[in-house]
N, C-alpha and C positions, 0 to 999 in steps of 0.2 A: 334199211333195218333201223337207221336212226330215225327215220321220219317213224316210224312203226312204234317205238320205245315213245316217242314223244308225245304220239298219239295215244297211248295206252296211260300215261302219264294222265296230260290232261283228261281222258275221263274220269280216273280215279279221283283228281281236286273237282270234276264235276260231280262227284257220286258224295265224296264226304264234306265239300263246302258250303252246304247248304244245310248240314247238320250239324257243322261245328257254330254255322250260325244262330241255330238255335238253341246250341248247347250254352253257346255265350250271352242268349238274348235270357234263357232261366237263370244264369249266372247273375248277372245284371241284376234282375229283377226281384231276386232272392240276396241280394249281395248286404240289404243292408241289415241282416241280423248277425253282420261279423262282428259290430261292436257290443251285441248281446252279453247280460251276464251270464249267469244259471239260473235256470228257474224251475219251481215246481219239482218233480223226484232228480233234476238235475243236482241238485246238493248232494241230497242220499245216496246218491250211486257213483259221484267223480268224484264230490269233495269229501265225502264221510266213508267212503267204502274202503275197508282194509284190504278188500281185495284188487283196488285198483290205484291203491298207493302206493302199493309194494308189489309189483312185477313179480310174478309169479310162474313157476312151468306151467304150461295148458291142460296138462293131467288135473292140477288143482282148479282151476277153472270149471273142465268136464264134471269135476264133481260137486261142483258147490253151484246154489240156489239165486237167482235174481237177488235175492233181498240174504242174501248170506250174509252174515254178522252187521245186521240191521233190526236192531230193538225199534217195536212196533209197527214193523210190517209184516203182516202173515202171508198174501198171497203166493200160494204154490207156482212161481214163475220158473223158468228154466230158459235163458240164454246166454251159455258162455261164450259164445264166438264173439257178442257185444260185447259184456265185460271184459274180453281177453284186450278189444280193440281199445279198451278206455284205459286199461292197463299200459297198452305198449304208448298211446300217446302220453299218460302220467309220467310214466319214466324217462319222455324228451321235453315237456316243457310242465310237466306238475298240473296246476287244478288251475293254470290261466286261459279262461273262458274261448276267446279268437282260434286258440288252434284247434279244438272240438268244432265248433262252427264252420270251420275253414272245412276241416274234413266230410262235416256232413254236407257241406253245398258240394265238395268237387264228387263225393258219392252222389250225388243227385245227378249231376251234370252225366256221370257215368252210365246213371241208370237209362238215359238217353240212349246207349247205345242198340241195346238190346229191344228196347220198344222199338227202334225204327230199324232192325232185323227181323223183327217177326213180324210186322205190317209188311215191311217188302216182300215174304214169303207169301202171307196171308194174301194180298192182291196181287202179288206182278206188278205193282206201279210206282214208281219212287214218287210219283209228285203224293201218289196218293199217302202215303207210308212218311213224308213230310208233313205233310197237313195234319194226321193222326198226333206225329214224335211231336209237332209245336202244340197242340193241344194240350195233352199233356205236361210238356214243358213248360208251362204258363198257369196251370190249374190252380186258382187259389188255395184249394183246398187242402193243396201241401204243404202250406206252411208252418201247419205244426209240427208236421215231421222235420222238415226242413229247419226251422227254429228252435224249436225243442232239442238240447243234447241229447236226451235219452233215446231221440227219432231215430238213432244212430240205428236200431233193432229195425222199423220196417226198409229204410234203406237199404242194410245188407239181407234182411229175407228176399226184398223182391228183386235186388241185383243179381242173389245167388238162383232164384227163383227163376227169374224171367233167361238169366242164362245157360239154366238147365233145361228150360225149354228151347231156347234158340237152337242148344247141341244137339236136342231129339229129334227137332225138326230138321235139321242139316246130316243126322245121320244116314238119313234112308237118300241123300243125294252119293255118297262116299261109298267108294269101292269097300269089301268084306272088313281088310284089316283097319283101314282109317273108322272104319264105321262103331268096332268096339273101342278104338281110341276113343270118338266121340260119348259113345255110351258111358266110361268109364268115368270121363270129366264130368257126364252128366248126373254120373250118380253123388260123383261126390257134390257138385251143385246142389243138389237136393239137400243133401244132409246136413250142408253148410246153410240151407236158406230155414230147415230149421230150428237150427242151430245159434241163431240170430232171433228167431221169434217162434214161438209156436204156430201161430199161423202161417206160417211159412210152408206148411206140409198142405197148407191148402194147392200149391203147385202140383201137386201127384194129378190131384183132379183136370187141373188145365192140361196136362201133358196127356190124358183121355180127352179131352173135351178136343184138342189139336186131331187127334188121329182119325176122331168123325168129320169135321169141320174144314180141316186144311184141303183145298183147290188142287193140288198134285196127285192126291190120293186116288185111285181107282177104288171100283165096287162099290157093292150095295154094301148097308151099313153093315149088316153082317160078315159079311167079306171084310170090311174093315175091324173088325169088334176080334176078327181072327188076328188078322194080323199083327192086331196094337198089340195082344195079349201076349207075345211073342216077348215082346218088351218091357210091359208093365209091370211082366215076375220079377224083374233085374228092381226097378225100381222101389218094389217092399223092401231089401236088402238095406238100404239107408234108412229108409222110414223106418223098419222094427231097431236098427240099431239106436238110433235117436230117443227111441219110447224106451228103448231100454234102459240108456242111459240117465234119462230124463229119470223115471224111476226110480234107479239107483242114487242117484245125487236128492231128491226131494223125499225119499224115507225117511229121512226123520226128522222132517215138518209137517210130516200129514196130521192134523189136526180138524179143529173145529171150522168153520170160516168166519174170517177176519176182515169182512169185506164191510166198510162204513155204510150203513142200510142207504141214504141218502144220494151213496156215489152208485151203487147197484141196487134200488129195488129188487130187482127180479131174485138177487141171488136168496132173498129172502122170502120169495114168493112161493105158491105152488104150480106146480106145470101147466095146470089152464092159460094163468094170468101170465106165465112166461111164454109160452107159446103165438099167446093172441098179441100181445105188446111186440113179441120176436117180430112176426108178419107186419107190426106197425112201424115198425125200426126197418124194417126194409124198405118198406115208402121212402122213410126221413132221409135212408141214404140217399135213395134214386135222387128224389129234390134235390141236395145237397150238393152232388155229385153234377146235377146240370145245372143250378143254379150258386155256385159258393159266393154269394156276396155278402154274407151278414157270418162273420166268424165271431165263436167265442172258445174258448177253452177248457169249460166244462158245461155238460147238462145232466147233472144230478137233479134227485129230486128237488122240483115238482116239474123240473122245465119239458117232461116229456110226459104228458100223461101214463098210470098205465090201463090196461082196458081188461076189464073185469068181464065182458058180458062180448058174446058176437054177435048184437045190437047197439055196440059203440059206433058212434057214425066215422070216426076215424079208422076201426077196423072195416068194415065195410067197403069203406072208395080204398083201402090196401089190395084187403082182399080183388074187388075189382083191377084195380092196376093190374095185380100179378095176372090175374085169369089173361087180359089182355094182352100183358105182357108175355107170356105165355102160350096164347094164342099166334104171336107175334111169331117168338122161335121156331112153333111149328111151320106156320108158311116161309118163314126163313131156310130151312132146313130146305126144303124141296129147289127155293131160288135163288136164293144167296149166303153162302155157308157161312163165308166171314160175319155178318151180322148174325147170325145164328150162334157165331163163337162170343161176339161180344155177350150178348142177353146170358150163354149160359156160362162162362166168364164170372161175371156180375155175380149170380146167385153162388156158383161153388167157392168163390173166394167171402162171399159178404155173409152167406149163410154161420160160417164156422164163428164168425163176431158178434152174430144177432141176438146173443143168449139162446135161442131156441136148440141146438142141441143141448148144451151147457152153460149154465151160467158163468160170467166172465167177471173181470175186476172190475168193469165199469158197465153202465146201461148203453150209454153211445159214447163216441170221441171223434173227430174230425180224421186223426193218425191214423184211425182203423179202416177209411176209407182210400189211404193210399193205393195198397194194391188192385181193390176194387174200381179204380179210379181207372182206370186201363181200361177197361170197357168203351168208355166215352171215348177216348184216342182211339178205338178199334171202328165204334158207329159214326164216328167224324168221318176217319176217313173211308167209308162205304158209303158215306152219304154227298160226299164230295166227287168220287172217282166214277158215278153213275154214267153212265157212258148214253143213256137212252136219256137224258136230261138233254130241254135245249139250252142255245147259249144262253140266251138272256137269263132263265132261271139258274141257269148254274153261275152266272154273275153276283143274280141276288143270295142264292146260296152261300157261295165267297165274301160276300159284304154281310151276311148273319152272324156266318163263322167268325170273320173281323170283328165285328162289335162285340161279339164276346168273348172272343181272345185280349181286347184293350180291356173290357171291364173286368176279368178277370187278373191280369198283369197289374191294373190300378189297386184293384183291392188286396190282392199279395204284398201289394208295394207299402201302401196304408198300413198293412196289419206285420208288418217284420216288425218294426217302430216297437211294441205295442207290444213285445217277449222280449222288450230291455231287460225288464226286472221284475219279478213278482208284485212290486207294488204298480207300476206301468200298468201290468199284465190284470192286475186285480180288478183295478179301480177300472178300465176300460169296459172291461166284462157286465159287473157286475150291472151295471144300468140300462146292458144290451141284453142283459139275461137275468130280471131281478127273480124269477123265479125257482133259482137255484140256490138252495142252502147251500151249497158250499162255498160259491162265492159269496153269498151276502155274510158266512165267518171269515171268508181270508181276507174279503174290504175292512171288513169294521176289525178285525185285528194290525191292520193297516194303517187304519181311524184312528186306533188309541194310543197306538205305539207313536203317533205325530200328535199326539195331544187333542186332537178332535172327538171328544169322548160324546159330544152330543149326535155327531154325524155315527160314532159305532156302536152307538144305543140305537139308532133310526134304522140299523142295518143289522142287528140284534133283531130286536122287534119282529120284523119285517121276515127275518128265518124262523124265530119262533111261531109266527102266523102261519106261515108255509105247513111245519111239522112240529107241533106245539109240543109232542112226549121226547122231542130228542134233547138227552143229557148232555152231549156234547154244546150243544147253544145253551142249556137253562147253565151249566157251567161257565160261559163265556162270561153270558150276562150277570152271573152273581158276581164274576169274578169283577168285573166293569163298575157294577153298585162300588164291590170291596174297596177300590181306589180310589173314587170318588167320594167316599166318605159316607156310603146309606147303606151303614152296617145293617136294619132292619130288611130292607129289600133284598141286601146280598143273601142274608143267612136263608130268606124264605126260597129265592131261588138258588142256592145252592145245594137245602136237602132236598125240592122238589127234583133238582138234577141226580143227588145221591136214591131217593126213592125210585125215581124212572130208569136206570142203570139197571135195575134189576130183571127188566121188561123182556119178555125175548126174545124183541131184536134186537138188543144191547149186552147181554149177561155173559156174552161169548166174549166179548173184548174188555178185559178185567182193568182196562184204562178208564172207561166210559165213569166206574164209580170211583176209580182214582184219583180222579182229576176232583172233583168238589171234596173229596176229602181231606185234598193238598190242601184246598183253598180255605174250607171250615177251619183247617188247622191254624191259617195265617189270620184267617177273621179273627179266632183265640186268642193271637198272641198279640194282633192288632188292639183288642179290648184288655190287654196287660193281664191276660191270662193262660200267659206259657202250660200253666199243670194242665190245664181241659183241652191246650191244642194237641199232649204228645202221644193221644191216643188215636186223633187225629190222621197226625203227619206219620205214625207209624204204620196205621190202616192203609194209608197211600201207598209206601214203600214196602208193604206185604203186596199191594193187588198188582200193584207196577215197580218190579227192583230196577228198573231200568231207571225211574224218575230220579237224577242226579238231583234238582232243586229242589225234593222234598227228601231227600236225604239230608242235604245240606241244612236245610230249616229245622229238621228235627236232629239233629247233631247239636246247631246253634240253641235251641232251646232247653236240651235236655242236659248244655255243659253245665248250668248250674241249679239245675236240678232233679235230677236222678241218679239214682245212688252210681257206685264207682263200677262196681260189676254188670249194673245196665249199661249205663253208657260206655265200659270197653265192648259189650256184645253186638251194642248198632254201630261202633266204629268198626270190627271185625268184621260186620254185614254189610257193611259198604266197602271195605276194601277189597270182600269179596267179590262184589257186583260190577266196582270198577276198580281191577288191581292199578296198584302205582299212582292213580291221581294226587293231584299235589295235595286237595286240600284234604285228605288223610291225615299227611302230616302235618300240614295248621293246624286240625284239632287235636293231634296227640301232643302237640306243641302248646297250645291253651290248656290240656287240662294237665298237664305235668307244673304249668306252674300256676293254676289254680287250685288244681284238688293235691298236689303232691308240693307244695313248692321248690322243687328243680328245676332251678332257673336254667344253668350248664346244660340239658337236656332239652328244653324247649327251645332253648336258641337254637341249637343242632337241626332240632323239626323245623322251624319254622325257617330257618337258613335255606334247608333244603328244596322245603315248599317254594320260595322266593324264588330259589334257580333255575324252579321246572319252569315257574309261570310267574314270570316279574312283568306280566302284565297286570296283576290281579293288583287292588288296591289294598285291602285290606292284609294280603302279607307284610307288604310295606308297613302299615302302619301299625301291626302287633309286633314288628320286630321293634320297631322305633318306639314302643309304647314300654318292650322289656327292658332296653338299653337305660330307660329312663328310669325303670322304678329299679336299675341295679346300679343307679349312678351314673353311667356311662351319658350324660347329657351333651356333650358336641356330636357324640358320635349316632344320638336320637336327632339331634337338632338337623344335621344333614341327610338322613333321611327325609324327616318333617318335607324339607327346602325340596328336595329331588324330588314328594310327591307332586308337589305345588308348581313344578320346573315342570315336569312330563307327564300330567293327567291333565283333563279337561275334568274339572268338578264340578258338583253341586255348589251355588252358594252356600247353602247351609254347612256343607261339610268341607269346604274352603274356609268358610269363617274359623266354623270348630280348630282344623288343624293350624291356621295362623295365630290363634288361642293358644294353644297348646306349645307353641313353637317360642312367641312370648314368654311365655311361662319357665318356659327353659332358658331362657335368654337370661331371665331374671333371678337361677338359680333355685327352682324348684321344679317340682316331677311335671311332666305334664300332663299326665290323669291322676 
């Protein structure tokens, strides 16, 4: 009996220690984006998001948006099972980067389980069903999800996904009553995988495409199309409740589309040029998908052509793939089902991403190929387990599969590095992919922010040539002139950007003309003409109330000059837009003892201001500027000292406050 126990033992550490092997060899290999920061809508959705600062019941979740209390993102997204996950980790260790990472590789490493359960069913062959789960497990291609926080969404689709297929597939092995346990887990599997991402309901399909495909199954397909049917009614049960819900929480964001033309063409397009480009985008995946050694992080326009005509020679060799492709499945179907499940696999999970039903928030994304990425783990190992193979090719088969499991592991490895940080992440991109306006603005915004203004003029340029009418770049580059001191170039490219805002694929998103209007306002007050900016910096703050720094500007400008009932109405409209901010009280603090002289009251404001945010430089230095002109001169002068002790300054504005500090020293104000 003991020998029997001991036996059963060891095959068990035989059956799962060659999968913990490679659960730890994608560990490894994925491991070094722990020291990663946030990057990309990483910020938006862990660091800024109200809804996952503050832990919240799941009710509130279920009802709120992707982009819920996120000013300037429209996309109608719906994944609360994600944000709920960002929530419960915020409230154990806050917005520090390693534990999101941590969680999304040991979710990876999880999602391993399931792929090598449903390979093992799909062939009978554990080595086979290995060889598949290491493919997979090594795919460069996931390192965006993998690296990316926000990947956190395909992670648990395809975990909740692939594990509701596991349980459909396993129910039809389980006696009556085990068998609706399984169904029962399976459905809520569903509803969590799309619950997590929208694409996630791409799984209903796979759990069809299993019931003709799967090797246990008896009958012709018909006999099985009976059978499945049996079970696929259960499975609408989650999916309509998900739509519903979905529904219900994005009612009142249904709007215009807010989708940046450049990051989605198509969404801009019409259904020919979306359709024909959709079939061209499933090429890019196919490649992708067997080749990932060249990654970037975005292919916004121009980096994907789109194809206007079915005489584009890139639709063309698609079209051909697919036929062939296609071709493929059918003699699959009659000889070997598992490759039959891979091909149609592929299409029902990649189609729902291709824009071709619907246009999505992006044109292509590497994350969108995660789950689609399963395919290739399925014709791996169907291509490996061939049993009518002789030895020697099946050798060299084994050593094909190696060299591209090491070059793929190298290039994952290279590219975690490389999602350090948005600037890492920019500058790597942008020279592997200059035909992307979006990268060539988030480099040269990169560029300028480290003083390299002639490198984010090159990289300006360069997107303007791309898509020469988009206002979001002719506004970059005015604003770039503006600082550089070519007040003529700024102002010509920044109303050509306020004129082309108008255009319509721009006039939906009331930022596009906001944005040069902020900036004509600062060019204004840059030429010491505060009056012609406040019409300006107001137009901004009408087309975008979200804009905090064009509030700020036009507050600053209009404290001395507009009259006293203007300026209480734009401070009332900003503390609307953002109740409680401090510097409210800064300015009701400057104009009480400029336009009122209430000295006793300003100090009050600007007290207050100080305690919300005794980072800010400038409360500091109004309070120490009051003290002075009311007498109080030691007690300005330690201030002064305390800014000079704990800010890192400008020289210019070092010099100033040591000036000023002097001045006191010596028994006069110091302004």
């Amino acid at each position: 009996m003991n020998n029997e126990d001991n036996s059963g033992q060891g095959d068990n550490r035989q059956r799962w220690l060659p999968l913990l092997l490679i659960a730890g060899a994608a560990f490894l290999v994925f491991a070094n984006t722990l020291p990663n920061g946030l990057t990309l809508d990483d910020v938006a959705l862990v660091e800024n998001n109200p809804l996952v600062q503050q832990l919240t019941p799941l009710h509130r979740y279920l009802s709120s948006s992707w982009w819920s209390g996120q000013q300037g993102y429209g996309d109608a997204l719906y994944r609360p099972l994600t944000l709920f996950s960002f929530g419960l980790q915020h409230a154990v260790h806050g917005t520090a980067p390693f534990g999101y990472h941590l969680v999304n590789l040991l979710l990876y490493s999880l999602c391993l389980l399931p792929v090598y359960g449903l390979l093992a069913r799909l062939f009978g062959c554990r080595r086979a069903a290995l060889w598949g789960s290491l493919v997979f497990a090594l795919h460069a291609v996931h390192c965006e999800t993998v690296a990316g926080v926000v990947g956190r969404a395909e992670l648990l689709a395809f975990l909740f996904g692939a594990t509701a297929l596991l349980l459909h597939a396993r129910a039809y092995e389980l006696p009556r009553v085990g068998r609706w346990g399984g169904l029962i887990l399976a459905l809520v599997c569903l509803f969590c995988a799309g619950a997590s991402k929208e694409s996630g309901l791409a799984w209903l399909a796979a759990l069809v495409l299993w019931d003709l495909a799967a090797p246990d199954r008896d009958g012709a397909i018909g006999q099985r199309l009976l059978t499945g049917i049996r079970a696929w009614g259960w499975y609408l049960i989650p999916t309509a409740g998900y739509l519903l819900l979905r529904a219900w929480a994005l009612s009142a964001s249904a709007g215009p589309s807010t989708v940046y033309y450049p990051v989605n063409p198509l969404a801009w397009s019409d259904t020919t040029v979306r359709v024909l480009t959709g079939i061209k985008l499933l090429l890019c995946q196919q490649l992708l998908i067997l080749f990932p050694f060249r990654l970037v992080s975005d292919y916004s326009f121009d980096s994907i052509g789109l194809v206007h005509s079915v005489a584009d020679p890139w639709f063309l060799a698609a079209l051909a793939a697919h036929t062939a492709v296609a071709a493929g499945a059918i003699l699959a179907w009659r000889r070997s089902r598992p490759l039959f499940f891979a091909i149609a696999f592929f299409y029902a999970t990649a189609a729902i991403t291709s824009n071709i039903p619907l246009p999505i928030g992006t044109i292509f994304g590497e994350r969108l190929l995660f789950t689609p990425s399963l395919s290739l783990a399925v014709a791996a190992a169907w291509f490996l387990q061939r049993r009518k193979a002789l030895e020697r090719r099946q050798i060299h088969l084994l050593g094909l599969v190696a060299l591209w499991l090491a070059a793929s592991a190298v290039t994952a490895m290279g590219r975690g590095p490389e999602w350090r940080n948005n600037r890492t992440l920019f500058l790597a991109d942008v020279e592997r992919q200059p035909k992307s306006v979006v990268l060539n603005l988030r480099a040269a915004s990169i560029r300028l922010d480290e003083g390299d203004t002639a490198e984010a003029e090159r990289l300006l340029l360069r997107a303007r040539g791309l898509l020469p009418g988009d206002p979001v770049v002719l506004n970059n580059l005015g604003e770039l002139y503006r600082l550089t001191g070519r007040p003529v170039e700024a102002e010509a490219s920044l109303r050509e950007a306020y004129q082309a805002a108008a255009g319509p694929r721009w006039s939906s998103v009331a930022r596009n003309r906001a944005l040069p209007s902020y900036n004509l306002g600062l060019l204004r007050i840059a030429e010491g003409r505060p009056d012609q900016a406040l019409p300006w910096l107001e137009q901004a703050t009408a087309l975008d109330p979200g804009n905090l720094d064009a509030r700020d500007t036009l507050l600053q400008a209009g404290l001395s000059t507009l009259p006293e009932e203007r300026f209480r109405r734009l401070l009332a409209d900003a503390e609307a837009a953002y109740p409680g901010h401090p510097l409210w009280r800064y300015y009701r603090g400057l104009f009480a003892l400029a336009r009122q002289g209430r000295a006793a009251e300003a100090e009050a404001h600007l007290a207050t201001a100080l305690a919300a945010d005794p980072g800010e430089i400038r409360f500091h230095i109004a309070l120490a500027d009051l003290k002075a002109q009311t007498g109080r001169f030691a007690e300005s002068a330690t201030i002064y000292r305390r800014v000079l002790k704990s800010f890192q300054l400008q020289p210019e504005q070092a010099a100033e406050i040591t000036n000023r500090l002097r001045m006191l020293e010596n028994g006069m104000p110091g302004r």
